[in-house]
Structure formats: structure tokens, C-alpha cells
C-alpha positions in Angstrom: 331.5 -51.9 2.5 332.0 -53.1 -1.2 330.8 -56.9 -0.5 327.3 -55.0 0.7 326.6 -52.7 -1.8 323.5 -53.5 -3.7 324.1 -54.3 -7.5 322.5 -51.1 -9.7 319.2 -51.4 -12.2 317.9 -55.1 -12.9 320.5 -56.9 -11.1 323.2 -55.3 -12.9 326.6 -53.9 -11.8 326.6 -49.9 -12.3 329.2 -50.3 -15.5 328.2 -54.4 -17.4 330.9 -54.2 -19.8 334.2 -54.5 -17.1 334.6 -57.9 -15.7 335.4 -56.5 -12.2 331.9 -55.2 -12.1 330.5 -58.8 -12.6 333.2 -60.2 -10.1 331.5 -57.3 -7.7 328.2 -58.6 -8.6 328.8 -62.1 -8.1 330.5 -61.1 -4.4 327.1 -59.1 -3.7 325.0 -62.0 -4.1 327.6 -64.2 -2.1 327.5 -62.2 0.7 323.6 -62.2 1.1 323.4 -65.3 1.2 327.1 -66.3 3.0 327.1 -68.0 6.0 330.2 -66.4 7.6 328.6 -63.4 9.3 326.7 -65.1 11.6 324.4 -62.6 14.1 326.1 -64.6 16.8 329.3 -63.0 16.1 328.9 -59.5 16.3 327.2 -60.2 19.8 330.8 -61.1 21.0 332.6 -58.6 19.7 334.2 -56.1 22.8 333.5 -52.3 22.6 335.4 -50.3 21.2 338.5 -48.8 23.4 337.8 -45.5 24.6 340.0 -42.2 23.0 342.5 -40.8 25.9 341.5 -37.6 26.4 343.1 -34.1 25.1 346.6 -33.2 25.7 346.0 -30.1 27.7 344.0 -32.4 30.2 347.0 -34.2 31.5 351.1 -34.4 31.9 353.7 -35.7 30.7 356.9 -37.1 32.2 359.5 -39.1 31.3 361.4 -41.1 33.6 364.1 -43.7 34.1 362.9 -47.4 34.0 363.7 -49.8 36.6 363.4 -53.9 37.1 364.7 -56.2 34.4 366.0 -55.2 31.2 369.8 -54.7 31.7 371.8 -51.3 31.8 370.0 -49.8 28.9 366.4 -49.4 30.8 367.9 -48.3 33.7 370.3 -45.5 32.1 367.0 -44.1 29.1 364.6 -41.8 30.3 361.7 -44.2 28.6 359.4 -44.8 31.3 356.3 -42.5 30.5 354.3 -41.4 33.6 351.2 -39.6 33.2 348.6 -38.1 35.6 345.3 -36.6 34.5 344.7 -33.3 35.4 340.7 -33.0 36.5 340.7 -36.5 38.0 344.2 -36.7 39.5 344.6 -40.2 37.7 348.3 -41.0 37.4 349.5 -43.9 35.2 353.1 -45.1 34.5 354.7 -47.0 31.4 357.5 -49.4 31.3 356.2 -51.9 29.3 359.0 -51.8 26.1 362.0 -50.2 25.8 360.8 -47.9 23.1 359.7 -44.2 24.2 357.1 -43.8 21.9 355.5 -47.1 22.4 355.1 -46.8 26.1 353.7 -43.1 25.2 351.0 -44.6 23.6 350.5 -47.6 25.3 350.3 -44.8 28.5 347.2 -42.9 26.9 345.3 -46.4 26.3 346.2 -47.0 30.0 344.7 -44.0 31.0 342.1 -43.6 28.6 340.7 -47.5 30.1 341.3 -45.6 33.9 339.4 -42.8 33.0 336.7 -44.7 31.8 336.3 -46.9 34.6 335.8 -44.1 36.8 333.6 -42.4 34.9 331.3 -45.4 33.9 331.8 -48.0 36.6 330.1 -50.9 35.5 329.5 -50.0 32.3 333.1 -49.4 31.3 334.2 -51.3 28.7 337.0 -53.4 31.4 334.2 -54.2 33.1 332.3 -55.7 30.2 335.5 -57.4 28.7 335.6 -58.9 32.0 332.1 -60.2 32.5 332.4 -61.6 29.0 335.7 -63.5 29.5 334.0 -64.8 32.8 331.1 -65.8 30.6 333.1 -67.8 28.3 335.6 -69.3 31.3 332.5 -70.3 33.1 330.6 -71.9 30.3 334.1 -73.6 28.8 334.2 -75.0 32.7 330.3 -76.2 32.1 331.1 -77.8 29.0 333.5 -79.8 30.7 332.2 -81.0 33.7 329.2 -81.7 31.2 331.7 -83.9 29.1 333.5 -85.8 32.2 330.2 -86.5 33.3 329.1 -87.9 30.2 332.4 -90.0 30.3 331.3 -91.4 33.7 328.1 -92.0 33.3 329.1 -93.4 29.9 331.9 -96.0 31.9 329.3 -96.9 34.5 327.1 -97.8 31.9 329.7 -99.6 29.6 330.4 -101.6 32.7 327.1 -103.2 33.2 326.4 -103.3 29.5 329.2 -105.7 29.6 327.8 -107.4 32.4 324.9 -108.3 30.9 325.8 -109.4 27.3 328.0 -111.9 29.2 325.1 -112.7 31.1 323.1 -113.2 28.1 325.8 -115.4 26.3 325.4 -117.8 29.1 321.8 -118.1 29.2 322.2 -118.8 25.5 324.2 -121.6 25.4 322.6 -122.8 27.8 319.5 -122.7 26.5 321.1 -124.5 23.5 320.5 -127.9 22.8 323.9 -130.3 22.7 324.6 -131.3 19.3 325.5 -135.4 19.3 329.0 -136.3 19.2 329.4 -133.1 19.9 332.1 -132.6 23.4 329.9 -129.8 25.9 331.3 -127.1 26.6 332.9 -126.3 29.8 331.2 -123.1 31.3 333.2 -121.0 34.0 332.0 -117.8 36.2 334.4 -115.7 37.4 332.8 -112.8 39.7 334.9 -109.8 40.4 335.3 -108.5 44.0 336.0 -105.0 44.8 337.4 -103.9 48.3 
């Protein structure tokens, strides 16, 4: 990549005179020392999508559509069905209304079949799916963490309260009346909870 490429003898860009060379230089030593590329983020990063396999290894048939989508899906031939040859694998497409696009939106479908088959647990469904269970799990964590917190928090608050009140009445009455001086009047209320 061009922000990784290391600058040429003594620290300097390959050609010293052209200002885009120093602007390439300047990017080099940026990106060493950047913090947006964290290690973090390439460990969440899916696999990549497996390739569908050959041509010769499956059919292809186009047929009419059915469901919602008015007169025109069910008059076009632009449903695309497929079935794998060797594994007997068939897959149908009707997600648009486009021929092409449900073509190849077909061979990812049966490219991600394929693969689940042949790699079980180590297809790359499967992993997508552990990690989205990973995050959904630890968002749901994070929150019972958080309303916790709040609870505890409130219970806490409460007789926090309690006993600042408490303290304001042991000091004025420890207090000493001030002559002339009307005392004060001091009233408990106590709350009652059924």
C-alpha cells in the first residue's frame, strides 16, 4: 500500500525535488506512528466470502418469480435457480427484480452452501455467526453491567441522602443557640413503605 511504503535512502522520498514525494514522505511517517489501525481491528474483521465454484459444476435456470412485486415479477423469467452438480445443492433467487443481480447474488448463495457443507464449523457463516453472538452477548453484558450500576447507584443515593440529613440534624443540634436568636423548630418526617 502507498501509506506503508518505506521512504528510500536517508529518510528521503525516491525522487526529493517533487512535492508529492515529500507529501508521500510525510504520509509514511504518519502512518507508523497513526493510531487508526489499531491490532484490535483486524481481529474483527470477517473472512473473506468464498468464490462460487466453476460454471461447468452447476445449472442454470431461469424461472418465473412469485410473492409480492406486482404483475411484472410474476410475468419475467428473473428468478434464478441453481443446483450444484457434485453435491446436489439447489439454491433459488428472487431477491430483486433484476436478472443479473439475482444471478449473482445466486452464486454467493451457493458459494456460502457449498462452504458450509464442506467446512462445517469452520465455514465462514459459522464464524460470522459466532462473532455476531460474541458482540450481541457482550453488548447484553455491558448492559445489565450498566443497569446494575444505576441500581446499585440509586440504592446508594438513597441512603446517602439519608444520612446527610441525619447529619444536618445532629449539627444543629449540637449547635449552641445564639441569644436573641428565635430556635429553630426541628421536624422528622419518616417515610413508610408498604
Amino acid at each position: 500500500m502507498w501509506w506503508m511504503k518505506a521512504p528510500g535512502p536517508a529518510g528521503l522520498a525516491a525522487r526529493s525535488g517533487s512535492s508529492s514525494s515529500s507529501i508521500l514522505l510525510i504520509t509514511a511517517a504518519a502512518a507508523t506512528f497513526s493510531t487508526t489501525y489499531p491490532a484490535k481491528m483486524a481481529s474483527t474483521r470477517y473472512p473473506p466470502r468464498p468464490k462460487p465454484p466453476p460454471e461447468h459444476e452447476f445449472t442454470e435456470v431461469y424461472l418465473k418469480g412469485s410473492g409480492p412485486g406486482g404483475q411484472k415479477i410474476n410475468k419475467t423469467n428473473s428468478a434464478v435457480q441453481l443446483k450444484h452438480i457434485p453435491t446436489g445443492i439447489v439454491v433459488k433467487c428472487q431477491d430483486t427484480r433484476s436478472r443479473e443481480q439475482n444471478r449473482k447474488l445466486a452464486r454467493e448463495h451457493l458459494a456460502d452452501k457449498i462452504d458450509d457443507l464442506l467446512n462445517g464449523d469452520q465455514s465462514r457463516s459459522a464464524i460470522v455467526a459466532r462473532l455476531k453472538a460474541k458482540k450481541k452477548s457482550s453488548a447484553a453484558k455491558k448492559s445489565r453491567r450498566k443497569h446494575r450500576d444505576i441500581a446499585d447507584g440509586r440504592e446508594q443515593g438513597e441512603e446517602g441522602e439519608v444520612d446527610d440529613e441525619e447529619d444536618m440534624d445532629t449539627e444543629e443540634a449540637e449547635r449552641e443557640p445564639v441569644p436573641g436568636e428565635r430556635p429553630k423548630r426541628t421536624v422528622r418526617i419518616q417515610e413508610v413503605r408498604f
